[in-house]
PyMOL commands that place a pseudoatom at each C-alpha (Angstrom):
pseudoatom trace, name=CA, resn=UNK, resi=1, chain=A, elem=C, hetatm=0, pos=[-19.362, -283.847, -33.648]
pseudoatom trace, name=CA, resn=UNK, resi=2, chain=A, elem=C, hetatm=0, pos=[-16.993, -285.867, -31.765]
pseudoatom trace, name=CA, resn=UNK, resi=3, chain=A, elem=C, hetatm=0, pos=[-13.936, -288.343, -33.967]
pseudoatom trace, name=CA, resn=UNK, resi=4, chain=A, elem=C, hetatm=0, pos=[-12.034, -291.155, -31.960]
pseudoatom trace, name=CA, resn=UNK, resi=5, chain=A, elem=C, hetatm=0, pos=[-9.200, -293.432, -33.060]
pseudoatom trace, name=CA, resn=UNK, resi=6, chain=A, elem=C, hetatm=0, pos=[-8.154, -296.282, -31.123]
pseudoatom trace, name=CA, resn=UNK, resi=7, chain=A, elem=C, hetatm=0, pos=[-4.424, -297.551, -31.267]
pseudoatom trace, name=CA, resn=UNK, resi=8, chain=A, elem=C, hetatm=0, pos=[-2.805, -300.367, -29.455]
pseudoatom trace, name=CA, resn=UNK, resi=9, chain=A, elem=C, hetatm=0, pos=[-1.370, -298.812, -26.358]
pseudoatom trace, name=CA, resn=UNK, resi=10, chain=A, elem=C, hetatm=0, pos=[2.020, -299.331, -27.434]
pseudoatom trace, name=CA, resn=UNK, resi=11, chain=A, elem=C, hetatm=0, pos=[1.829, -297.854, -30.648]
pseudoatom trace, name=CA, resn=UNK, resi=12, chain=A, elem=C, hetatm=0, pos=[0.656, -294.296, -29.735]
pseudoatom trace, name=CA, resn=UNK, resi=13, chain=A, elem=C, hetatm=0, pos=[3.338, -292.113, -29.439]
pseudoatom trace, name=CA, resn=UNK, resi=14, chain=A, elem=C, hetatm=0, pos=[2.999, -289.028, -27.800]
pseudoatom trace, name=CA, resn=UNK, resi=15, chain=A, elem=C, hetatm=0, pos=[3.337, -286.494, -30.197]
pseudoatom trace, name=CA, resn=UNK, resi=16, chain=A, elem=C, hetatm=0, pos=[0.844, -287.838, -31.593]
pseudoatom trace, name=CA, resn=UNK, resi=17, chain=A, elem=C, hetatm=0, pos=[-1.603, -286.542, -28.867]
pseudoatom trace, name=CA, resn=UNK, resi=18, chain=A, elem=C, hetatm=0, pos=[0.282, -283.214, -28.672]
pseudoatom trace, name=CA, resn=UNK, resi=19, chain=A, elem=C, hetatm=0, pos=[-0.500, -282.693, -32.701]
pseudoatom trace, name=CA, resn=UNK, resi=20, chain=A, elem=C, hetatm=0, pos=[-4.107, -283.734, -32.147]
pseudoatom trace, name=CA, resn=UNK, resi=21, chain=A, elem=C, hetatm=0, pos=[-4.501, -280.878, -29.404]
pseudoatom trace, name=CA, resn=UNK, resi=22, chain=A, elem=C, hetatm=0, pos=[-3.107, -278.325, -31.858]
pseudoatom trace, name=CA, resn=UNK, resi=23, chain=A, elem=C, hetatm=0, pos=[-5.128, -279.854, -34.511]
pseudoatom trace, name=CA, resn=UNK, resi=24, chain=A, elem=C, hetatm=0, pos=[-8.160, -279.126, -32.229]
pseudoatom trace, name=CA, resn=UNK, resi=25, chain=A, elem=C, hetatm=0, pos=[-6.729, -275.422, -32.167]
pseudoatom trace, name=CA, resn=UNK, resi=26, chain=A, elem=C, hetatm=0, pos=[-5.846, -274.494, -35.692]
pseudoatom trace, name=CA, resn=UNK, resi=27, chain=A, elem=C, hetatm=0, pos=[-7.550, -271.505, -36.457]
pseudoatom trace, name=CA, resn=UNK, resi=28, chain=A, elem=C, hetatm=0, pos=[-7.034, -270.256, -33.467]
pseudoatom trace, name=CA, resn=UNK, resi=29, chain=A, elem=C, hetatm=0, pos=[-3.264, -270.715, -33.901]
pseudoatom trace, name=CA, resn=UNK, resi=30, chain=A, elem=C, hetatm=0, pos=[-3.631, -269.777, -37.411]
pseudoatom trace, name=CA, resn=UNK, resi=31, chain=A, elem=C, hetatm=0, pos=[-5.092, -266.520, -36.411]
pseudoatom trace, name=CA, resn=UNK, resi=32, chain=A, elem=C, hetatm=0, pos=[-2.103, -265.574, -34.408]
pseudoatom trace, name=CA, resn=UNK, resi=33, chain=A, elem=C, hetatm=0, pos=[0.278, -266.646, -37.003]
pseudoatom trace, name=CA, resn=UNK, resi=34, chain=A, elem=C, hetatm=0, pos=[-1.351, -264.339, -39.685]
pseudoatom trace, name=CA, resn=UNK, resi=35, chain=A, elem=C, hetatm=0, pos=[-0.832, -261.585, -37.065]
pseudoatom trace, name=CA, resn=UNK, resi=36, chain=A, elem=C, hetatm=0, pos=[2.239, -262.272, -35.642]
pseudoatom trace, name=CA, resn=UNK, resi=37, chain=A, elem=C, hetatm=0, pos=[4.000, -262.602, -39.203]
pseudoatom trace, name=CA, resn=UNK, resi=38, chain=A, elem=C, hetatm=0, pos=[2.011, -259.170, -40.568]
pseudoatom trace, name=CA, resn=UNK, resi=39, chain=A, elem=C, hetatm=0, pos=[3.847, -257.756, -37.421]
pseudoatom trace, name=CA, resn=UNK, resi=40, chain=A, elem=C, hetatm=0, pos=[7.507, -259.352, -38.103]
pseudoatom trace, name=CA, resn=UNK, resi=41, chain=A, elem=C, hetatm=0, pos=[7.025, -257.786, -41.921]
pseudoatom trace, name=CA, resn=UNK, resi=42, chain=A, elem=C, hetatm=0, pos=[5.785, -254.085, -39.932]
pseudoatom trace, name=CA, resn=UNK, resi=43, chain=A, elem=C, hetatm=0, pos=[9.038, -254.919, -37.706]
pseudoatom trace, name=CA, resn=UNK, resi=44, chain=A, elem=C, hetatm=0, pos=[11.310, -255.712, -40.795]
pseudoatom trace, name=CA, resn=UNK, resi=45, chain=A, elem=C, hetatm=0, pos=[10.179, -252.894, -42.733]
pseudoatom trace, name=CA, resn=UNK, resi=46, chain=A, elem=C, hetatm=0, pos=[9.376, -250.166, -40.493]
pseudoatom trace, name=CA, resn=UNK, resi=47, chain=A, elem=C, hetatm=0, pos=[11.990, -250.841, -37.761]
pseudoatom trace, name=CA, resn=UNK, resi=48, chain=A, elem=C, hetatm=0, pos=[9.322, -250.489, -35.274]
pseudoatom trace, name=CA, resn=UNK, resi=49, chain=A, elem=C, hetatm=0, pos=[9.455, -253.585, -32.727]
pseudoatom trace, name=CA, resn=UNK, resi=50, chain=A, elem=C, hetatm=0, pos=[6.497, -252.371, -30.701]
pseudoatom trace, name=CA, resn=UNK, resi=51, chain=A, elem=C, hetatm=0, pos=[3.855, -254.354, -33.146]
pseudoatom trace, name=CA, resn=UNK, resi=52, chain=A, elem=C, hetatm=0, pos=[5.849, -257.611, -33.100]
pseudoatom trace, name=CA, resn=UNK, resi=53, chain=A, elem=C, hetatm=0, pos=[6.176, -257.286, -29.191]
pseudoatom trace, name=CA, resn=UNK, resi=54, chain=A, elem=C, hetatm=0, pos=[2.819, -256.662, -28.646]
pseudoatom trace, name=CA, resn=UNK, resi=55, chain=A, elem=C, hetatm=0, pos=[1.881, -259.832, -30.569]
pseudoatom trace, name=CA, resn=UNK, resi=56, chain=A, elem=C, hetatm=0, pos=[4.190, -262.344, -28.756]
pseudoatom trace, name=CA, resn=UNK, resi=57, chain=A, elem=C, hetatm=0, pos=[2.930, -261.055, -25.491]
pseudoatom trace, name=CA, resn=UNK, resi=58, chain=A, elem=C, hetatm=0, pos=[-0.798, -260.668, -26.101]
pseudoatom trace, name=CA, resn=UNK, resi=59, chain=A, elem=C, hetatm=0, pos=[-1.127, -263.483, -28.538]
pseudoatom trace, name=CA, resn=UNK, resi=60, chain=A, elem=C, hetatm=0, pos=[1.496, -265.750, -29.522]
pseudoatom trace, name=CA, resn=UNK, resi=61, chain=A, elem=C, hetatm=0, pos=[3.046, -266.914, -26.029]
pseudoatom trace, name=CA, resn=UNK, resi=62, chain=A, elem=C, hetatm=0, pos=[-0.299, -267.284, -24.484]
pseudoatom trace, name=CA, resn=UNK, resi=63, chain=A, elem=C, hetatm=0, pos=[-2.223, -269.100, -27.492]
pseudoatom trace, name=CA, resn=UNK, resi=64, chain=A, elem=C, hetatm=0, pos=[0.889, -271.710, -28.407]
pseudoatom trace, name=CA, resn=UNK, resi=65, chain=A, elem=C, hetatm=0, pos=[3.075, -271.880, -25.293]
pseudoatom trace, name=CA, resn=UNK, resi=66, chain=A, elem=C, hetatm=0, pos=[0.062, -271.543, -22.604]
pseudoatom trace, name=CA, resn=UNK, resi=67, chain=A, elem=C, hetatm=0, pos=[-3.015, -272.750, -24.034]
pseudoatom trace, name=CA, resn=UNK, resi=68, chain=A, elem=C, hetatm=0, pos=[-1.779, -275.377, -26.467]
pseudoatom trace, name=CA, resn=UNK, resi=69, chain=A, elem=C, hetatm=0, pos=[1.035, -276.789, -24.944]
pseudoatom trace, name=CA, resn=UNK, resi=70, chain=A, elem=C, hetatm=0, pos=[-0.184, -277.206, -21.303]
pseudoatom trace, name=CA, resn=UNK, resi=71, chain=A, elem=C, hetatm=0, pos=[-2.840, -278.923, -23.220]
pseudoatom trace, name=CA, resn=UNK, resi=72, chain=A, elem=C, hetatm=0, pos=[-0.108, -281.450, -24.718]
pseudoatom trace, name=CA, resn=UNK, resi=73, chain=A, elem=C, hetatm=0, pos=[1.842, -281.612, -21.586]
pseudoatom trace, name=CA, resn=UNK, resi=74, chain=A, elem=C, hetatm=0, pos=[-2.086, -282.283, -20.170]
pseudoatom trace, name=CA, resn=UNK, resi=75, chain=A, elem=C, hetatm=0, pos=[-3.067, -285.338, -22.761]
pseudoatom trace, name=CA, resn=UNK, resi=76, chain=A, elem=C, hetatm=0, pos=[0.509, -286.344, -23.194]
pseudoatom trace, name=CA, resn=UNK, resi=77, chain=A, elem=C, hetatm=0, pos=[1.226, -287.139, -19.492]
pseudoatom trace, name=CA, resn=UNK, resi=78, chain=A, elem=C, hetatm=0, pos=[-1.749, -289.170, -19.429]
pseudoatom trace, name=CA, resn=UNK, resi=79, chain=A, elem=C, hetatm=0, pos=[-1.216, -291.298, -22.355]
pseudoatom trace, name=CA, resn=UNK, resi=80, chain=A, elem=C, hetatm=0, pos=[2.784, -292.086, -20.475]
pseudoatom trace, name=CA, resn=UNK, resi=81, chain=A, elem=C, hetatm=0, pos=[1.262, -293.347, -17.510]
pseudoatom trace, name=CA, resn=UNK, resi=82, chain=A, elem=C, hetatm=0, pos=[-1.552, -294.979, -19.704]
pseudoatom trace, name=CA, resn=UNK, resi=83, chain=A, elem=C, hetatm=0, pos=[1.273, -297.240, -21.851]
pseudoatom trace, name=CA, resn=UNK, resi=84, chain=A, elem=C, hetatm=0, pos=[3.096, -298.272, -18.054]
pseudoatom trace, name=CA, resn=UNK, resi=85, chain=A, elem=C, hetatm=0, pos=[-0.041, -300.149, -17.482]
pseudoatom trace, name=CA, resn=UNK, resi=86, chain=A, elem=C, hetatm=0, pos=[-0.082, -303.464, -18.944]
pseudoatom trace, name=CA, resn=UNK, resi=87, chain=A, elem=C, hetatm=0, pos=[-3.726, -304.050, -18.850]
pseudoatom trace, name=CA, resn=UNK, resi=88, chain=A, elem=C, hetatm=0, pos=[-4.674, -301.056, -20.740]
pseudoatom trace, name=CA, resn=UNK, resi=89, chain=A, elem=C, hetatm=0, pos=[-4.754, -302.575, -24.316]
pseudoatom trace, name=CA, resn=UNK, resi=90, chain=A, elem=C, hetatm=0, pos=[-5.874, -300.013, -26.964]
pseudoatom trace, name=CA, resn=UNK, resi=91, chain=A, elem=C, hetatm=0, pos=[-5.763, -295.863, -26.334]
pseudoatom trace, name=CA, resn=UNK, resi=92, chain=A, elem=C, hetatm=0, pos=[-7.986, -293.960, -27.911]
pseudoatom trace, name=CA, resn=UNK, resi=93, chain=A, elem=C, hetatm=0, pos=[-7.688, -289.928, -29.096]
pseudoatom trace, name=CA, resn=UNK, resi=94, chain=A, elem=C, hetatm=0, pos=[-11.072, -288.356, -28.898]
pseudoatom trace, name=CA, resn=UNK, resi=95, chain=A, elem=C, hetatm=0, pos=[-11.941, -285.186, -29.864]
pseudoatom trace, name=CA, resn=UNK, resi=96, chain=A, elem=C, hetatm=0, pos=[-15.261, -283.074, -29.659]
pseudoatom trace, name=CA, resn=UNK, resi=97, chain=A, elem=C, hetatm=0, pos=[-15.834, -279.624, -30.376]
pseudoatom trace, name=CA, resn=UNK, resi=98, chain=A, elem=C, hetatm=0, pos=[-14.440, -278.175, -27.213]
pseudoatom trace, name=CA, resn=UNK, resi=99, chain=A, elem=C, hetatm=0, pos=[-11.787, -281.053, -25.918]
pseudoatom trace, name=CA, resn=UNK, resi=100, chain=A, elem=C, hetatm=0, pos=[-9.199, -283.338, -27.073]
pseudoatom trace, name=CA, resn=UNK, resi=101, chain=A, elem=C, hetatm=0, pos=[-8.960, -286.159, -24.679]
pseudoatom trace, name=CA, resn=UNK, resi=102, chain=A, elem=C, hetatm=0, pos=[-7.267, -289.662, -24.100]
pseudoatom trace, name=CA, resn=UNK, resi=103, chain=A, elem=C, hetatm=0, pos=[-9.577, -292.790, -23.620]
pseudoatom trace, name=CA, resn=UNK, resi=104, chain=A, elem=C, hetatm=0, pos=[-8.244, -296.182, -22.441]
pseudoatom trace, name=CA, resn=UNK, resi=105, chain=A, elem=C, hetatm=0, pos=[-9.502, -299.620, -23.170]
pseudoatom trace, name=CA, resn=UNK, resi=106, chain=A, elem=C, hetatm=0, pos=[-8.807, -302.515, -21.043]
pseudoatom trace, name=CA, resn=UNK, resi=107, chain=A, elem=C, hetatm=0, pos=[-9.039, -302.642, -17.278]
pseudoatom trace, name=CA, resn=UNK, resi=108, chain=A, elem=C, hetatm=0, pos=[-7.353, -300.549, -14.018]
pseudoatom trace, name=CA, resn=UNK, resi=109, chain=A, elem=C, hetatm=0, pos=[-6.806, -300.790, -10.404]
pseudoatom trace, name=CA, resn=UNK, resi=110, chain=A, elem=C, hetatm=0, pos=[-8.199, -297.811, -8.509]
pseudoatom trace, name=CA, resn=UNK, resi=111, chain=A, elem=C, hetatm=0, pos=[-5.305, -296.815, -8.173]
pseudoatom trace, name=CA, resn=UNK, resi=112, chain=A, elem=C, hetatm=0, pos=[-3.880, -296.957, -11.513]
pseudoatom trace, name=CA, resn=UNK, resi=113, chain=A, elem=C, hetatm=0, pos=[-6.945, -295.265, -12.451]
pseudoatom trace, name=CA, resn=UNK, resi=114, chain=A, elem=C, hetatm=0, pos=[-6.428, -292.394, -10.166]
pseudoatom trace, name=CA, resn=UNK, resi=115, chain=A, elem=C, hetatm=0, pos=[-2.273, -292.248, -10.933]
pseudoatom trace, name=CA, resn=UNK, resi=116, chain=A, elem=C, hetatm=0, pos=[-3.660, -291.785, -14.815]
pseudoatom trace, name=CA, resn=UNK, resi=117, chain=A, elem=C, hetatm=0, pos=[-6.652, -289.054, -13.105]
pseudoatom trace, name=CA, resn=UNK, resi=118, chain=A, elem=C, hetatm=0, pos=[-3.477, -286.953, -11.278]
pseudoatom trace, name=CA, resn=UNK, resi=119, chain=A, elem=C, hetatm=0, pos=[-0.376, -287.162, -13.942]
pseudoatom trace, name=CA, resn=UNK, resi=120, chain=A, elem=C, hetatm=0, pos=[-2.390, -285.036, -16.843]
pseudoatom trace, name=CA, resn=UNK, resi=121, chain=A, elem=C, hetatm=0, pos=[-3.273, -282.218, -14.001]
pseudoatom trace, name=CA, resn=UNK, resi=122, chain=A, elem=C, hetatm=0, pos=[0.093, -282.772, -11.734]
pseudoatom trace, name=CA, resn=UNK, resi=123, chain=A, elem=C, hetatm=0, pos=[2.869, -282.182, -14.660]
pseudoatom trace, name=CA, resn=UNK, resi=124, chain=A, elem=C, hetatm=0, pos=[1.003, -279.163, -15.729]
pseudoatom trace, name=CA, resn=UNK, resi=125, chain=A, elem=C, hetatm=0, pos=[1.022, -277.636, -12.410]
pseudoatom trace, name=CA, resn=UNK, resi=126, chain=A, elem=C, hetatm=0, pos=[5.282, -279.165, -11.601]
pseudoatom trace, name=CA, resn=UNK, resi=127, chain=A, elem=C, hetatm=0, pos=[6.116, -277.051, -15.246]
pseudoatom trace, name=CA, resn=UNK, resi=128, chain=A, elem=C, hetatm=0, pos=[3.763, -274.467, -13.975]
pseudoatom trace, name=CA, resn=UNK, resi=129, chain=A, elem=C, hetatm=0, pos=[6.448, -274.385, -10.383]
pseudoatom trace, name=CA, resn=UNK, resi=130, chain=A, elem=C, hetatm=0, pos=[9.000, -274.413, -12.026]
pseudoatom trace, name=CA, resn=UNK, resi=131, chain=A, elem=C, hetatm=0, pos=[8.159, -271.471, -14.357]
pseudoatom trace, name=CA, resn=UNK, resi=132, chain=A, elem=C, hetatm=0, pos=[6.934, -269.620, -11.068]
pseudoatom trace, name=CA, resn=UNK, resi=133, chain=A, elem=C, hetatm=0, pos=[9.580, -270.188, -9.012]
pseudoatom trace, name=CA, resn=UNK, resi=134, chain=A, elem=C, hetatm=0, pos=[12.365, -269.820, -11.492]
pseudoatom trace, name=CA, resn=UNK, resi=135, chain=A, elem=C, hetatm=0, pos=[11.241, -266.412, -12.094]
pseudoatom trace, name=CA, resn=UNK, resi=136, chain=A, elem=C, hetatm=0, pos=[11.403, -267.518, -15.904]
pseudoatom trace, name=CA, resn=UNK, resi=137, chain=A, elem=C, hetatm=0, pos=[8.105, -266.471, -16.808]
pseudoatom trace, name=CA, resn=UNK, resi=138, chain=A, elem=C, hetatm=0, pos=[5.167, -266.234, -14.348]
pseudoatom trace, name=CA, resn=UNK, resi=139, chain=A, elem=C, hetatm=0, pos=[2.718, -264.861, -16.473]
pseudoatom trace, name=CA, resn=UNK, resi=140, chain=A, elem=C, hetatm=0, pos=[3.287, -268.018, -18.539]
pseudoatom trace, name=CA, resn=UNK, resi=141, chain=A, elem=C, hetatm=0, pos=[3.594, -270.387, -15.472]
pseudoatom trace, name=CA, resn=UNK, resi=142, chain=A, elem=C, hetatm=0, pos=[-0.147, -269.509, -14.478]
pseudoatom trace, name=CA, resn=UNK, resi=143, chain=A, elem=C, hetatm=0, pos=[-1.631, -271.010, -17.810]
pseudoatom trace, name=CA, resn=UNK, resi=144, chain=A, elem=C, hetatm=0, pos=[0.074, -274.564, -16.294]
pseudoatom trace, name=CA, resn=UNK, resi=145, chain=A, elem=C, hetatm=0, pos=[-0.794, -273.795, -12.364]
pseudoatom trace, name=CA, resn=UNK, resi=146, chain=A, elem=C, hetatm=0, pos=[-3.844, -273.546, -13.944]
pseudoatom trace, name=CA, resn=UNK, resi=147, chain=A, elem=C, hetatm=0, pos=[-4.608, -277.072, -14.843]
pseudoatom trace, name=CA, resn=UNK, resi=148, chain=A, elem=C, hetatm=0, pos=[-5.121, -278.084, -11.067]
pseudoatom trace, name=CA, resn=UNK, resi=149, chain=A, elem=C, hetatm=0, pos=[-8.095, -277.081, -11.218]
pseudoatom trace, name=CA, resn=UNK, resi=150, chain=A, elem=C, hetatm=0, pos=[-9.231, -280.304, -13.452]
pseudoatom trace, name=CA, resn=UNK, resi=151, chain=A, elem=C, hetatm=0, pos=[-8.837, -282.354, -10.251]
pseudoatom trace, name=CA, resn=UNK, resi=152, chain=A, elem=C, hetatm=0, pos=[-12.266, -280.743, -9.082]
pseudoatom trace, name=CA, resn=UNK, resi=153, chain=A, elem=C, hetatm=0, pos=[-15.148, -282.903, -9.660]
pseudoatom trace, name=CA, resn=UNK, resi=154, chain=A, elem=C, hetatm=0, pos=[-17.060, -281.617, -12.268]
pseudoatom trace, name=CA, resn=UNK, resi=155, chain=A, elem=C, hetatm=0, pos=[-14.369, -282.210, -14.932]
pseudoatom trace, name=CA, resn=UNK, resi=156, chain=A, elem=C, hetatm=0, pos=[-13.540, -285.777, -16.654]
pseudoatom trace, name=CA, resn=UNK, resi=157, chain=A, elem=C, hetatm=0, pos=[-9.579, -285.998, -14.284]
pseudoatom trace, name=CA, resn=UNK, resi=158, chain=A, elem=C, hetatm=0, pos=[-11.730, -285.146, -11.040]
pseudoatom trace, name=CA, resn=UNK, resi=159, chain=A, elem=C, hetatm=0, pos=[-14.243, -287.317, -11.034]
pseudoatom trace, name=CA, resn=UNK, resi=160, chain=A, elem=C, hetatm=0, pos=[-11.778, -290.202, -12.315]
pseudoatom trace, name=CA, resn=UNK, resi=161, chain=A, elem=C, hetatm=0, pos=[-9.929, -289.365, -9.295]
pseudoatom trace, name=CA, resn=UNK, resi=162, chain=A, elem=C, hetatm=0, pos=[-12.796, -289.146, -6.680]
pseudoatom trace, name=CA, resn=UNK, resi=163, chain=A, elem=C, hetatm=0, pos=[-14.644, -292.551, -8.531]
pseudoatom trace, name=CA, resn=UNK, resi=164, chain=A, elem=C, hetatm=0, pos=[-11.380, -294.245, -7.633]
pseudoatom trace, name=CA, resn=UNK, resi=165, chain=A, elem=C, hetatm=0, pos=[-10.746, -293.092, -4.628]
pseudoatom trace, name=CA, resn=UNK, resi=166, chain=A, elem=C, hetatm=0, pos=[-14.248, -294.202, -3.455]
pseudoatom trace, name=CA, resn=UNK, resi=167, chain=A, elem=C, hetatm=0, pos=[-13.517, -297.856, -5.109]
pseudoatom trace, name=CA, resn=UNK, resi=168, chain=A, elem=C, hetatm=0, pos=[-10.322, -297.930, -3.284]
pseudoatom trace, name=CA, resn=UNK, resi=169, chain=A, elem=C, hetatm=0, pos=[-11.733, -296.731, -0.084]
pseudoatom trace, name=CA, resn=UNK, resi=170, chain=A, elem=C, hetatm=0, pos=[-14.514, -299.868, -0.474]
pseudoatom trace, name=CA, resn=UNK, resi=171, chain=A, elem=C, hetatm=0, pos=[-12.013, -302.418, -1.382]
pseudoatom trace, name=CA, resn=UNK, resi=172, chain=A, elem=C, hetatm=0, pos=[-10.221, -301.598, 1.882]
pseudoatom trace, name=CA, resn=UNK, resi=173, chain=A, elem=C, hetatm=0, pos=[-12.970, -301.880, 4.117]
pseudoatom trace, name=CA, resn=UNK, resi=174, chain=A, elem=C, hetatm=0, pos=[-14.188, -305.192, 2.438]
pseudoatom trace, name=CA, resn=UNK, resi=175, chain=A, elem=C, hetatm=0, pos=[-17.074, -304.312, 1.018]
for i in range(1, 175): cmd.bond("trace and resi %d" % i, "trace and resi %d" % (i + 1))
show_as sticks, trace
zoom trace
């Protein structure tokens, strides 16, 4: 099962593409709603915190501030480099079963196409830093470090990267 919707480049904002990666999530985020709020009313009637802590910690910081929102950091820094590119006419949201991704239409250098391949991947992992070396919240920072790891090969932002690289590296030697 896979939906896509096409919008002129300029008119797809980002939130947009940061609700469409929750919308991908929603029971999940559902799930930890339910339980996190049957732990607030355990908190607020009982007086005992230890519930409601447990939930942030175990499921409600990793689920929406990890998992969902590196995701819209992900999608959403790709879609800002995506609308700097004048030839890239329409953008389209696609989602399948398991992803949530951004699709352009029109045409890109190599290395517009590889700029688009490293900003989804590279402002994960600078939020991911920052978290880290702030001291803020590591265990959070790791779900953002993370997202490097889309810059190997085998998923859609690697081989974007390395198929542009490779058309870059041919255009310079003239062939």
């Amino acid at each position: 099962m896979s939906s896509s919707s096409a919008r002129p480049a300029d008119d797809l904002k980002v939130r947009t593409v940061a609700w469409a990666v929750a919308a991908q999530v929603w029971p999940l985020l559902a799930f930890v709603g339910v339980l996190w709020a049957a732990a607030l009313v355990w908190m607020a009637r009982s007086g005992d915190s230890v519930p409601a802590t447990m939930a942030w910690v175990l499921l409600v910081k990793p689920a929406a501030l990890g998992l969902v929102a590196a995701f819209a950091l992900h999608e959403s820094a790709h879609v800002v480099v995506l609308k700097r590119i004048g030839t890239v006419t329409h953008i389209a949201v696609e989602r399948t079963v398991l992803r949530t991704s951004v699709v352009p239409e029109g045409t890109m250098t190599a290395r517009q196409a590889a700029a688009v391949a490293l900003s989804g991947p590279s402002a994960c992992f600078a939020v991911g830093a920052v978290l880290w070396l702030s001291g803020l919240d590591r265990s959070l920072s790791w779900w953002y470090l993370a997202h490097i790891v889309f810059l190997l090969p085998f998923f859609g932002d690697g081989r974007a990267l390395r198929q542009s690289l490779r058309a870059d590296g041919k255009a310079a030697d003239g062939r």
